[in-house]
C-alpha positions in Angstrom: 0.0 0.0 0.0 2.9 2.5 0.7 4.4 1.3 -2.8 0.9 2.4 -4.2 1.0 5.9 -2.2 4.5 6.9 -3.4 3.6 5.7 -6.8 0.5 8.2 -6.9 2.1 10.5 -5.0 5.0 10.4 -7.7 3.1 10.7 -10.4 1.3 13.8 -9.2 4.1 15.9 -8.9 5.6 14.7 -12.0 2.1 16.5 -13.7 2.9 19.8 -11.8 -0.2 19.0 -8.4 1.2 20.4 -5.4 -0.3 17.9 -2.8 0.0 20.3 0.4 -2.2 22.4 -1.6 -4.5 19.8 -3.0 -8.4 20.6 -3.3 -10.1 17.5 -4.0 -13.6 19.4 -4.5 -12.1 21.1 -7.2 -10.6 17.8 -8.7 -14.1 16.3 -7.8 -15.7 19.1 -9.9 -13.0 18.7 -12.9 -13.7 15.2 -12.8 -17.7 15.9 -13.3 -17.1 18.0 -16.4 -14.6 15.9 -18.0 -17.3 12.9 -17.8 -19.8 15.4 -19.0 -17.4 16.5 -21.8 -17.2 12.7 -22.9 -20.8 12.0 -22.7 -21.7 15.2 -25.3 -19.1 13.6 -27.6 -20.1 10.5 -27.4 -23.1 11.7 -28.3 -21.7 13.7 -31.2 -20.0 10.5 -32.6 -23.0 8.4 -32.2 -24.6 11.2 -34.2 -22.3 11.7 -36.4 -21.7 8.0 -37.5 -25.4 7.4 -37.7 -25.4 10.2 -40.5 -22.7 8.4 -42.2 -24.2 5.2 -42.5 -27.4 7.3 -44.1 -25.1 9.0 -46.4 -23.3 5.9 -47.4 -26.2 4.6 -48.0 -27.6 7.3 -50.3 -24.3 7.3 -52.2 -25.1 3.4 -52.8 -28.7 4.1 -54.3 -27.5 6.7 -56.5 -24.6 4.5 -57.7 -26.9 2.1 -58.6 -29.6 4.6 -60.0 -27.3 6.1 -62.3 -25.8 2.8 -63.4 -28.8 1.5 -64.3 -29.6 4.5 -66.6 -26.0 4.5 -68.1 -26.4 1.8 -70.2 -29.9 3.6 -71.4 -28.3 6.9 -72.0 -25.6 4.5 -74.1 -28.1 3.2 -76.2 -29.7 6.4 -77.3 -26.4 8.2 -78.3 -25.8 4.8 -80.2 -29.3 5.4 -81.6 -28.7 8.7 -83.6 -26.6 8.6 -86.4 -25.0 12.1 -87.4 -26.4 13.6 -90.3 -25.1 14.1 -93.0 
């Protein structure tokens, strides 16, 4: 357990905390916004990647819509014969 303690304690000071100083309501508080941070961008993504998939597949549609009608348009060019 005093391994563990140093090891905290270590690291803390490393990232610049001063522990006689330490305000674990603030770091409490911190904490509560960087979970509420997350959770809006998790949102966000979810959001985000659910428009994707409806975009993809629109782009799939209209590749096939307009595959479907090139071998029509094709055809008609084929159709006309200049004039002479």
């Amino acid at each position: 357990q005093i391994i563990l303690f140093a090891g905290a304690e270590h690291i803390l000071q490393e990232n610049g905390m001063d522990l006689k100083h330490l305000n674990s309501n603030k770091l409490q508080e911190q904490i509560a916004d960087l979970i509420s941070r997350k959770e809006s961008l998790n949102t966000q993504y979810v959001s985000f990647k659910q428009e994707i998939k409806e975009l993809e597949l629109i782009h799939q549609n209209l590749s096939k819509y307009l595959k479907q009608d090139a071998p029509e348009i094709q055809r008609s060019s084929h159709n006309k014969l200049p004039s002479l």
